[in-house]
C-alpha positions as CSV (number, residue, x, y, z in Angstrom):
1,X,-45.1,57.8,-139.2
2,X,-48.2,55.9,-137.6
3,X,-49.9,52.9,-137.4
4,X,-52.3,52.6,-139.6
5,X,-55.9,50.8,-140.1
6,X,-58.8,50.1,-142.5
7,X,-62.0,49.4,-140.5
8,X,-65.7,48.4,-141.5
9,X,-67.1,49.5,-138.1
10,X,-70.2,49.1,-136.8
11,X,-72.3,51.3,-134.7
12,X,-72.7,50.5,-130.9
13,X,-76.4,50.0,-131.3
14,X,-75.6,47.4,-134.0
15,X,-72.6,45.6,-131.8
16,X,-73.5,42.0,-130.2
17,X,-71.8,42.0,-127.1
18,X,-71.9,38.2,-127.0
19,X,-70.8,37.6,-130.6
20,X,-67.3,35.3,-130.7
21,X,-64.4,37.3,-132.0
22,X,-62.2,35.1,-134.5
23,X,-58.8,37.6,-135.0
24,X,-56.6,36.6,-137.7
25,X,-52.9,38.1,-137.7
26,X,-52.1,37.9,-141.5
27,X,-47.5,39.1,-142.0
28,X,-46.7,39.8,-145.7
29,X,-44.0,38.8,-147.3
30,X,-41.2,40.8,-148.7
31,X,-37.1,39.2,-148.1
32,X,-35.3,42.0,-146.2
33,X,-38.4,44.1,-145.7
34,X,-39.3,41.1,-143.5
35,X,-37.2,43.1,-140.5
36,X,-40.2,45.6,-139.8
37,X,-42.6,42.8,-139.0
38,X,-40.2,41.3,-136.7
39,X,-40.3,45.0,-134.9
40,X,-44.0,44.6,-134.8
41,X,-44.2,40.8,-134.0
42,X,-41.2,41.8,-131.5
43,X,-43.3,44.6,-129.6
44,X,-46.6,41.9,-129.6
45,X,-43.8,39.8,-127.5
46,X,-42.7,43.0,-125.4
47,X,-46.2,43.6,-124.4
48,X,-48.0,40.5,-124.3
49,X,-50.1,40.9,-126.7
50,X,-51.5,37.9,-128.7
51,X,-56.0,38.1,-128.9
52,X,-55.2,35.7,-131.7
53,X,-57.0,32.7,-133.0
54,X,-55.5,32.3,-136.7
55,X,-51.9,33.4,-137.9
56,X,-51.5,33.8,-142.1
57,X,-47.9,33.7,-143.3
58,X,-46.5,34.6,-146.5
59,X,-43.0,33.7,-147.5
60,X,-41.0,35.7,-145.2
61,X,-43.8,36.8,-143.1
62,X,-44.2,32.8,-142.5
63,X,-40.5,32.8,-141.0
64,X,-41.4,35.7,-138.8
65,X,-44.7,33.9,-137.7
66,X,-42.8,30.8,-136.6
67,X,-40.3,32.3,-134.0
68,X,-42.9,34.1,-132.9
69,X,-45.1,31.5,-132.5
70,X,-42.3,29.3,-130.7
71,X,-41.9,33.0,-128.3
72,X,-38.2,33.3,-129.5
73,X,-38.1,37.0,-128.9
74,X,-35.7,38.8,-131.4
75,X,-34.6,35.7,-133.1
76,X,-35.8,37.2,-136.4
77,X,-33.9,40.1,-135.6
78,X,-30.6,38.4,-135.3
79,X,-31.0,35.7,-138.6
80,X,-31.8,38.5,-140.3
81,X,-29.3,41.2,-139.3
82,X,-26.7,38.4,-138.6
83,X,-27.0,35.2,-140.9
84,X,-29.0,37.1,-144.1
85,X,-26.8,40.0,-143.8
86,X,-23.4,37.8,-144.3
87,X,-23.0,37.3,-148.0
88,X,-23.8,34.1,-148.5
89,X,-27.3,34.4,-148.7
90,X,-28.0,37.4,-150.5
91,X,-25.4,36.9,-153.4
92,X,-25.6,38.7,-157.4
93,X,-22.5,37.4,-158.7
94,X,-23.7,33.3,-157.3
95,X,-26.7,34.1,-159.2
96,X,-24.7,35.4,-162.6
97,X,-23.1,32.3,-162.2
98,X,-25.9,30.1,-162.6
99,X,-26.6,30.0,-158.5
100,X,-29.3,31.2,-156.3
101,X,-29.5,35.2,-155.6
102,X,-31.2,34.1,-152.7
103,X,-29.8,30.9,-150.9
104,X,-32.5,29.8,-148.9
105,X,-30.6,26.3,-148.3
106,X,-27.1,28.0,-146.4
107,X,-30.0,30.2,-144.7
108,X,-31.9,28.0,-143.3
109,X,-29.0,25.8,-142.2
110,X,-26.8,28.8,-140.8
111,X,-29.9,30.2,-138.6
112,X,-30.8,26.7,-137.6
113,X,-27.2,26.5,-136.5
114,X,-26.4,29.7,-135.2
115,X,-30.2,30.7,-133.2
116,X,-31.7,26.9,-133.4
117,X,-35.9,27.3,-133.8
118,X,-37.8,25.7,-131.2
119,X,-40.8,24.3,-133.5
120,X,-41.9,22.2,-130.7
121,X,-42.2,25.0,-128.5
122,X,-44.4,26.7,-131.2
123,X,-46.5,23.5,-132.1
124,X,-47.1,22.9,-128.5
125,X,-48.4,26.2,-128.3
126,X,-51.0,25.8,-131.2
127,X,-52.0,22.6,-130.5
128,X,-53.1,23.8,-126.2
129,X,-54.8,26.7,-127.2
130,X,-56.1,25.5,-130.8
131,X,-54.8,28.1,-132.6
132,X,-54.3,28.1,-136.3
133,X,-51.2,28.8,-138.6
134,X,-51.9,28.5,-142.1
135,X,-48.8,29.3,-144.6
136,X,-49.2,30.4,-148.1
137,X,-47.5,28.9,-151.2
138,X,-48.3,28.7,-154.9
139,X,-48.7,25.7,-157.1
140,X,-46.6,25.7,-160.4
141,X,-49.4,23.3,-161.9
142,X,-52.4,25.3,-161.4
143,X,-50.9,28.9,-160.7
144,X,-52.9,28.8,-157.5
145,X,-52.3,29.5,-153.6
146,X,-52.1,26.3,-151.4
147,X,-52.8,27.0,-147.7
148,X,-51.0,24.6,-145.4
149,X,-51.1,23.8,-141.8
150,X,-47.9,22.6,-141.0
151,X,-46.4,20.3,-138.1
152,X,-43.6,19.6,-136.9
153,X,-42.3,16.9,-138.9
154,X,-43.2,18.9,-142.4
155,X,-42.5,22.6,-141.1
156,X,-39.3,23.5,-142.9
157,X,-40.4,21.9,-145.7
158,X,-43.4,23.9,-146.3
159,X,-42.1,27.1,-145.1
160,X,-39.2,26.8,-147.9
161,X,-42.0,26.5,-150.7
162,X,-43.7,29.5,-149.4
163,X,-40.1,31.4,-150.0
164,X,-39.2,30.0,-152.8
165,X,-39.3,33.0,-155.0
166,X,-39.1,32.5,-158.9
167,X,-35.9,33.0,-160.3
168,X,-33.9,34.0,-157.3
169,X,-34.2,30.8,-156.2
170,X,-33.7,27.6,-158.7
171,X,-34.2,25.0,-157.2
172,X,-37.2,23.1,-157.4
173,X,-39.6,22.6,-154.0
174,X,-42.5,19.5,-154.2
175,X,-44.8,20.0,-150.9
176,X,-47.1,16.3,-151.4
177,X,-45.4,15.9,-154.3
178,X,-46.9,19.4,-155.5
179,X,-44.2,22.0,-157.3
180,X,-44.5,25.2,-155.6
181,X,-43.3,28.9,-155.8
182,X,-43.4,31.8,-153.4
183,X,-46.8,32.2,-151.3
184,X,-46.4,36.1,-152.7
185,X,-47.3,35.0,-156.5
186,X,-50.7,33.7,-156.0
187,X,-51.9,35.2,-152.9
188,X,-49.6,37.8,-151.6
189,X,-52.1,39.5,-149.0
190,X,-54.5,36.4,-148.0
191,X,-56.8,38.5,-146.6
192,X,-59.6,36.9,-148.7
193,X,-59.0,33.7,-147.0
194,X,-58.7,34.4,-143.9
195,X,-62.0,36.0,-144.3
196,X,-62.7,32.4,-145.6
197,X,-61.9,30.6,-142.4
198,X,-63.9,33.3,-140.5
199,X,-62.1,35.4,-138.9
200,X,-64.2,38.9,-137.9
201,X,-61.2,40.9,-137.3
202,X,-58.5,40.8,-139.4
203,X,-54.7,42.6,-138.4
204,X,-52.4,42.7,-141.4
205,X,-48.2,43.6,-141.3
206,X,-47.4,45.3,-144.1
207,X,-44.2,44.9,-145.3
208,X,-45.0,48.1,-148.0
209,X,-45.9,51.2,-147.6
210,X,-49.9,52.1,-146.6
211,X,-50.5,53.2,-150.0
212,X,-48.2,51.3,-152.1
213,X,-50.2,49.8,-155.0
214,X,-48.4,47.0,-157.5
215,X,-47.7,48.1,-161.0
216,X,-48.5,46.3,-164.2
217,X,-45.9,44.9,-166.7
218,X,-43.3,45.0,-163.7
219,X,-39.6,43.6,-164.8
220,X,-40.1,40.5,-161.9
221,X,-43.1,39.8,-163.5
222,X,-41.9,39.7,-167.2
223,X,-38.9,37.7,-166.2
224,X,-41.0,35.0,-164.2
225,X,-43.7,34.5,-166.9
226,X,-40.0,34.0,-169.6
227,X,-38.5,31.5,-166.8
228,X,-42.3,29.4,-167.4
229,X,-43.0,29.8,-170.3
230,X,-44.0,26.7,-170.8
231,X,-46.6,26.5,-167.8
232,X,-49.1,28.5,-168.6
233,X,-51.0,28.6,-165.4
234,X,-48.2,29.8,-163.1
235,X,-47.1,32.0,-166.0
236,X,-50.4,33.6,-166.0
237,X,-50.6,34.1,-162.4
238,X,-47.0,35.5,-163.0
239,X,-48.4,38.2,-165.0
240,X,-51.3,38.7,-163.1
241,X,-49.8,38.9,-160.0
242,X,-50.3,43.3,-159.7
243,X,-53.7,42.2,-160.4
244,X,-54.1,39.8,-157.6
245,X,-51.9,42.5,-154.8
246,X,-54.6,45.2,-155.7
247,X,-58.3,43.2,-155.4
248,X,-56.4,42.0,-152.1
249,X,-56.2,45.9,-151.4
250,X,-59.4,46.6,-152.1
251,X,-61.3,43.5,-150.0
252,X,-58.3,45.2,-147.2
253,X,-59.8,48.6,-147.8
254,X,-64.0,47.6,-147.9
255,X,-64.1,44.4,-146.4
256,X,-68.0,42.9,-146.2
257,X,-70.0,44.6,-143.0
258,X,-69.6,43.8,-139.7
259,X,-65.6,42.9,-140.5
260,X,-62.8,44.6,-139.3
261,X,-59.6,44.8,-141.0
262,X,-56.8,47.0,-139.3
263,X,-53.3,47.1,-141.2
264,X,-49.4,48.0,-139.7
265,X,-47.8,49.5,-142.0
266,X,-45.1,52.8,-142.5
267,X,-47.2,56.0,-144.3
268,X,-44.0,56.0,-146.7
269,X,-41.1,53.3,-148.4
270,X,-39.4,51.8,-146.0
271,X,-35.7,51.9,-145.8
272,X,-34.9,48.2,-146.9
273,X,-35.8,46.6,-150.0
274,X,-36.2,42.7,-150.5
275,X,-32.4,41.9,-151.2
276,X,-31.0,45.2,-148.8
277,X,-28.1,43.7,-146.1
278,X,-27.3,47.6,-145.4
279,X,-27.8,46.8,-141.4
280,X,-28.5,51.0,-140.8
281,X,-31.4,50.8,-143.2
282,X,-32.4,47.3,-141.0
283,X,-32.1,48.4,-137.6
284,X,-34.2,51.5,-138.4
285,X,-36.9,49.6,-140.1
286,X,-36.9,47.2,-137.5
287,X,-37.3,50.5,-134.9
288,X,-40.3,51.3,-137.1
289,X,-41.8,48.1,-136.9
290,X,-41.3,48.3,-133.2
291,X,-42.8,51.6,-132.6
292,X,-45.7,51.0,-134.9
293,X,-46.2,47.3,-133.7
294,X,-47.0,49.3,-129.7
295,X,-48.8,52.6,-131.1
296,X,-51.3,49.5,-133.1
297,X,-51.5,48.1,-130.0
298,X,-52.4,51.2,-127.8
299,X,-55.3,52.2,-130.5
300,X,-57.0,48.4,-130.9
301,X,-57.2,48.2,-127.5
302,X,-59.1,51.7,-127.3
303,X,-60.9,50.6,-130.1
304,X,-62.3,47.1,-128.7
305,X,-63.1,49.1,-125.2
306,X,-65.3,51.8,-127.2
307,X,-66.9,49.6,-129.3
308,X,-67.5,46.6,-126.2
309,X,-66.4,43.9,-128.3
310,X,-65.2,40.7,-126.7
311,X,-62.0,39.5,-127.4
């Protein structure tokens, strides 16, 4: 398996050597699948790279960022292969019983508690180097993504929203007063937006395989657009949403000239789904991630040498 990357290159001849770079790291969402981006985020750590100037996260890949951010190396790797793995997170029968599947309220609390997040760590960090991180959530009222920039005093907050997926989670979450759902509904891949806040590069973590493509008239998607029914814009966007994952594809695959879009991600399914606690299938995923995260590395490096861009 290797890393892999979708690039709109241009030639040397046509390359300003004084141009500003703006990179964007962009981490999918995904539950469980979330463990291979730690890998990757974890090898970043390892080998100290970071060329960044915006970080994108999407519902899990927005917990990810965060620990990252704060340089709590393999803190995602031991909420998610400690706290998430335990039962009471990840729980079918809660849910038949009018509960959450997914608990994000004893998660949060439990990893808080047991490998405590050091936010002001990670806002310190943004706010000396001006860095960005944006995290993605979906209004209920107009079936759109919202893009916040979170600080300290609103950060759990917001990142709950952005996991909030439909269904699996019932209960309710108002960011200014705004009902929101999962960042994955209305923009699952922002690569369209960071494109938006101009980044020229643009380095995606997959948490799918390179050439997995959403299908229409999914189950998830039916049951989301029964649960609103009556509110026909997230219900749309509900039913739309395979729609949505492939144009963010195919901006990923041909992006506008002169931008560069590189994405990490396994040539085949990985071994973990959203709701898997199997910790073989999580430790190997998370080796992937890993490996990938340090051959990506290895390559973009080459490629930024060859091509005597300025990072």
């Amino acid at each position: 398996m290797t890393t892999t990357a979708s690039s709109n290159h241009v030639s040397d001849s046509q390359v300003q050597p004084q141009k500003t770079k703006k990179i964007a790291l962009i981490v999918e969402g995904g539950g469980m699948r979330g463990i291979f981006s730690a890998g990757v985020l974890d090898s970043f750590y390892e080998l100290g790279f970071d060329p960044f100037h915006l970080y994108i996260g999407v519902s899990a890949g927005s917990l990810n960022l965060i620990s990252h951010l704060a340089g709590q190396y393999r803190r995602n790797y031991r909420v998610l292969m400690g706290c998430a793995t335990s039962g009471q997170f990840i729980n079918k029968w809660n849910f038949l019983r009018g509960g959450h599947y997914l608990n994000l309220d004893w998660l949060g609390n439990e990893s808080l508690a047991e490998h405590p997040l050091d936010e002001h760590k990670a806002f310190q960090f943004l706010e000396s180097t001006g860095k960005a991180f944006v995290v993605v959530s979906t209004s209920v009222e107009t079936g759109k993504p919202q893009y916040h920039r979170p600080n300290r005093h609103n950060i759990h907050g917001i990142l709950r929203g952005s996991c909030s997926i439909p269904i699996l989670y019932r209960t309710p979450v108002y960011i200014d007063r705004a009902h929101v759902v999962d960042g994955s509904v209305g923009d699952p891949i922002p690569v369209k937006e960071a494109y938006k806040l101009g980044a020229t590069d643009i380095i995606i973590i997959r948490s799918r395989e390179k050439n997995y493509r959403k299908q229409k008239n999914n189950l998830e998607a039916r049951l989301g657009a029964l649960l609103y029914r009556g509110l026909p814009a997230i219900k749309n966007t509900i039913m739309n949403q395979p729609q949505i994952y492939n144009e963010s594809l195919s901006f990923l695959e041909h992006p506008p000239h002169g931008i560069n879009i590189y994405q990490i991600a396994s040539e085949s399914c990985l071994a973990s789904g959203r709701t898997t606690t199997d910790t073989k299938a999580l430790k190997l995923d998370y080796s992937q991630g890993m490996k990938l995260g340090k051959k990506f590395i290895e390559v973009y490096r080459e490629t930024i040498i060859n091509n005597h861009l300025q990072i």
